[in-house]
VOGU-3710 file (C-alpha; in Angstrom, 3 decimals, decimal comma):
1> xxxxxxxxxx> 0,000/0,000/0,000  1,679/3,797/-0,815  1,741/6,307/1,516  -0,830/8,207/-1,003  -3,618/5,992/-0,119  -3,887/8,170/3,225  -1,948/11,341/2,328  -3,884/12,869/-0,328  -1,440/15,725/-0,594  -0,268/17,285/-3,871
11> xxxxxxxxxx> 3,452/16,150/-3,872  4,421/17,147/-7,406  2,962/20,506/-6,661  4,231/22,160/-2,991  4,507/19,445/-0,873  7,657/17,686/0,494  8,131/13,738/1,322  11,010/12,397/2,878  11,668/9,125/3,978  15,460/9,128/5,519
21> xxxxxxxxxx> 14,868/5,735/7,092  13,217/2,763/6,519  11,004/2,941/9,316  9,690/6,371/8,770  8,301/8,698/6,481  7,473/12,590/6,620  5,600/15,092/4,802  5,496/19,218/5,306  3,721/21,551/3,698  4,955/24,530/1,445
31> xxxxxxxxxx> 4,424/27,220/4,647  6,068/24,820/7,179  3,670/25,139/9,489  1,825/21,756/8,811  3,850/18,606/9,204  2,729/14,706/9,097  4,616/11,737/9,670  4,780/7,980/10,332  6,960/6,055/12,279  7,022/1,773/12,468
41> xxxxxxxxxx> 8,692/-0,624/14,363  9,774/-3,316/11,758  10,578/-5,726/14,236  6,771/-5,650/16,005  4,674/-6,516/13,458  1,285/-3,472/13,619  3,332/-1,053/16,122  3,679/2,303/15,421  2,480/5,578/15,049  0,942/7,914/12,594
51> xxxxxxxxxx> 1,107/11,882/13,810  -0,152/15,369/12,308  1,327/18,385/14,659  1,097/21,752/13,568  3,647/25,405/14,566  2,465/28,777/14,190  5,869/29,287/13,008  7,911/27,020/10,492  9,830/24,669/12,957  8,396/26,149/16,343
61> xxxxxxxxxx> 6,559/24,519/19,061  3,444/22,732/18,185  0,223/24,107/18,843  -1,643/21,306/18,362  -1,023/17,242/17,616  -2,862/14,290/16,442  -1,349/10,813/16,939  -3,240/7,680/15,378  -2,103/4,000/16,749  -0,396/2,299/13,044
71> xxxxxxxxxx> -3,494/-0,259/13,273  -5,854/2,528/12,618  -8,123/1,649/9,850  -5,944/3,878/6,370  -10,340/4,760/5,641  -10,090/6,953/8,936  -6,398/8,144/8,183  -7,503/8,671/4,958  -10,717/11,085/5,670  -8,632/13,475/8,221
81> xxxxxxxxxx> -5,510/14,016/6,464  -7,970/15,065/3,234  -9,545/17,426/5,307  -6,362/18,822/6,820  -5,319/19,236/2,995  -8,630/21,186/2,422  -8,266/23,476/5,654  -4,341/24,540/4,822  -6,144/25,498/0,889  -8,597/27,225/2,471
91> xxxxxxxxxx> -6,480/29,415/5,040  -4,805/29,881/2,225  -6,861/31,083/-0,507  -8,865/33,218/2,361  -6,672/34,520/4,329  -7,905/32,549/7,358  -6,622/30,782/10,041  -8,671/27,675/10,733  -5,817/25,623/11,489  -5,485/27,727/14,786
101> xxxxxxxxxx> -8,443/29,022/15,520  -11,478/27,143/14,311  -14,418/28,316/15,422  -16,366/25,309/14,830  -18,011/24,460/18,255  -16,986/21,295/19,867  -20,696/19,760/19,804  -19,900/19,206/16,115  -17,543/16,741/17,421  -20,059/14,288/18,551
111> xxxxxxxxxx> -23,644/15,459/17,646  -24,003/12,778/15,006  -23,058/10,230/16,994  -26,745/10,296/18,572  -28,233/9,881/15,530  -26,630/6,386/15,787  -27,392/5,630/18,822  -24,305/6,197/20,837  -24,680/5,997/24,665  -23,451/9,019/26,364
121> xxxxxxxxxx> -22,099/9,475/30,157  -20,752/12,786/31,182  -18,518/13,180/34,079  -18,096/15,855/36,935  -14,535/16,053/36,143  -14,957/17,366/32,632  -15,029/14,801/30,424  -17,657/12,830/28,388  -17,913/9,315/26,918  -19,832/8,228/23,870
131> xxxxxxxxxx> -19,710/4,286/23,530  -21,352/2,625/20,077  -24,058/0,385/20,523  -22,201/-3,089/19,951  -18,781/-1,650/23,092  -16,458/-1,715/20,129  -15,758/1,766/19,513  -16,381/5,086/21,353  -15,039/9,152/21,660  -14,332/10,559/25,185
141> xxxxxxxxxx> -13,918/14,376/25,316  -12,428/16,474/27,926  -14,785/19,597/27,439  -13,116/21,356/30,176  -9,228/21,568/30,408  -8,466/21,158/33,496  -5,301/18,644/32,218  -4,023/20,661/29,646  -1,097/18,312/28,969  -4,173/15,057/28,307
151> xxxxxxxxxx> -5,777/14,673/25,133  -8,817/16,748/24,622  -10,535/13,997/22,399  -9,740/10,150/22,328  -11,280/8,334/20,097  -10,178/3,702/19,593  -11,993/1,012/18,151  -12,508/-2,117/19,941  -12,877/-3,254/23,309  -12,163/0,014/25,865
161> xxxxxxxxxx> -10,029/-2,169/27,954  -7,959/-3,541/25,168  -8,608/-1,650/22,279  -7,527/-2,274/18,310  -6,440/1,300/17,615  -6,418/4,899/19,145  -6,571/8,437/18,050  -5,426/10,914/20,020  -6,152/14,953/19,533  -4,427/17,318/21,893
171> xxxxxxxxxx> -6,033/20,611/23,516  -6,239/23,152/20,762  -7,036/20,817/17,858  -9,412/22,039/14,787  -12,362/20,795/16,010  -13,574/20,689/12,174  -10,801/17,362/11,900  -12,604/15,318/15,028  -15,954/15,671/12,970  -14,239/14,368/10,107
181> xxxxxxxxxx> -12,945/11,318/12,312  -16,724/10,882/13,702  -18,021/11,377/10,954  -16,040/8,320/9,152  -16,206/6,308/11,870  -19,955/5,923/11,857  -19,883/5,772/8,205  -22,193/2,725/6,922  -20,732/2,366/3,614  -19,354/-1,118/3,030
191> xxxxxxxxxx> -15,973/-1,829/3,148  -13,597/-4,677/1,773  -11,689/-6,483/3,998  -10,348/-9,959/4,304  -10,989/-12,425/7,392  -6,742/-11,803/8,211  -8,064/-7,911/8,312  -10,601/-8,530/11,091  -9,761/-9,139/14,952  -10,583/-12,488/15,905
201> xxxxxxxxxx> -12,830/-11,069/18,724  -15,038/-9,030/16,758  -15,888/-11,279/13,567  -19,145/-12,126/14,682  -20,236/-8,329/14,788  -19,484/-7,953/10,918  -22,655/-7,460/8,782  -21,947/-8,712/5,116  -22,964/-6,712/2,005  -23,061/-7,134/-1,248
211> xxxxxxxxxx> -19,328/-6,084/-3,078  -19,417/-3,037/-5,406  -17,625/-2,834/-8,645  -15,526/0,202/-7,687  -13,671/0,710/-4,096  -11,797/3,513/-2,909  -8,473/2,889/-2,104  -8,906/4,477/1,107  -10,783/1,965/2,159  -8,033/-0,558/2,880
221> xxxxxxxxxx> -7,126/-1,895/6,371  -3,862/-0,585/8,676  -0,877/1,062/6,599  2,264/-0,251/6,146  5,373/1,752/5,228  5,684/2,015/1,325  8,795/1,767/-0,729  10,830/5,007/-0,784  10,075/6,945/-4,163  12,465/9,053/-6,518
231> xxxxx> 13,943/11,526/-4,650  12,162/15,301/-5,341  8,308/16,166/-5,345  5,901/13,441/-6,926  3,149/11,652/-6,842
//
């Protein structure tokens, strides 16, 4: 699977990818400001980490990170680094500033997950869990930041107490990227995958549909580092 499949970012254009090592790969955008990057451990087979962070300043402190577990579904990856892509274009071409001060509000976050029936238990020391129906997936957001240095929103699929994957947004965060990750998590479009794709423990929640012609390639299971490509921008 290429890197592409979840960064969706014009490379032959303004973006940079480097991959110095094996085990890693990184890709900035043209200001600097916006970086993305994926680390693996080759010799644990599904370990490592996928991270977004962005600086005010080219090579400053981060004002804001994401970090996905590697065994995050590349569909979800896929949906929230094309909206990053589409928020950088549109500070751009408006003169905004989205990226560091969104104004969407953080209901947007997790409104539509009533619409699917998500249970939802709030907590007197700011925080609030949303659980799917079936246990195997839920959001928890820390709506007052009293912890600045925990994640605002935490998001895993699976079990709670031993979950698949994990997303992690820090304080500060666009809250317009969490509704993206909602938003594709409680998508009902059918996916392909293949039984070695699917935990052993949560088979017998999988309801089969029909196969379409045509499949995104988003749609694919965990990532796994590509082959390094020709050095310079492409595609």
């Amino acid at each position: 699977m290429s890197l592409r499949t979840v960064w969706p970012f014009p490379f032959d254009e303004d973006w940079s990818l480097h991959q110095p090592q094996e085990e890693s790969a990184y890709a900035t955008s043209p200001c600097l400001r916006l970086w993305t990057r994926l680390t693996t451990e080759p010799a644990a087979l599904g370990k490592g980490t996928w991270a977004i962070g962005a600086n005010r300043a080219p090579f400053g402190q981060s004002a804001w990170k994401i970090t996905f577990d590697a065994t995050t579904p590349v569909g979800l990856l896929h949906d929230v680094h094309a909206e990053l892509l589409d928020l950088h274009r549109e500070d751009h071409s408006r003169n905004q500033d989205r990226l560091f001060d969104d104004p969407t509000p953080p209901h947007e976050g997790y409104a539509p997950l009533f619409a699917r029936c998500w249970s939802h238990d709030v907590k007197t020391d700011g925080a609030q869990t949303f659980l799917a129906p079936d246990g195997l997936a839920g959001i928890r957001h820390r709506y007052a930041a009293r912890y600045p240095d925990r994640s605002a929103w935490r998001a895993w699929g699976g079990y709670p107490n031993e979950p698949h994957w994990q997303a992690h947004f820090s304080f500060g965060t666009p809250t317009t990227l969490v509704a993206v990750l909602t938003a594709s998590l409680i998508s009902t479009e059918p996916l392909h995958r293949t039984v070695q794709d699917v935990p052993l423990h949560t088979r017998h929640h999988l309801y089969v549909a029909t196969a379409t012609t045509k499949q995104p390639p988003s749609h694919a299971p965990a990532a796994s580092l590509p082959v390094a490509p020709s050095s310079g921008r492409t595609r």
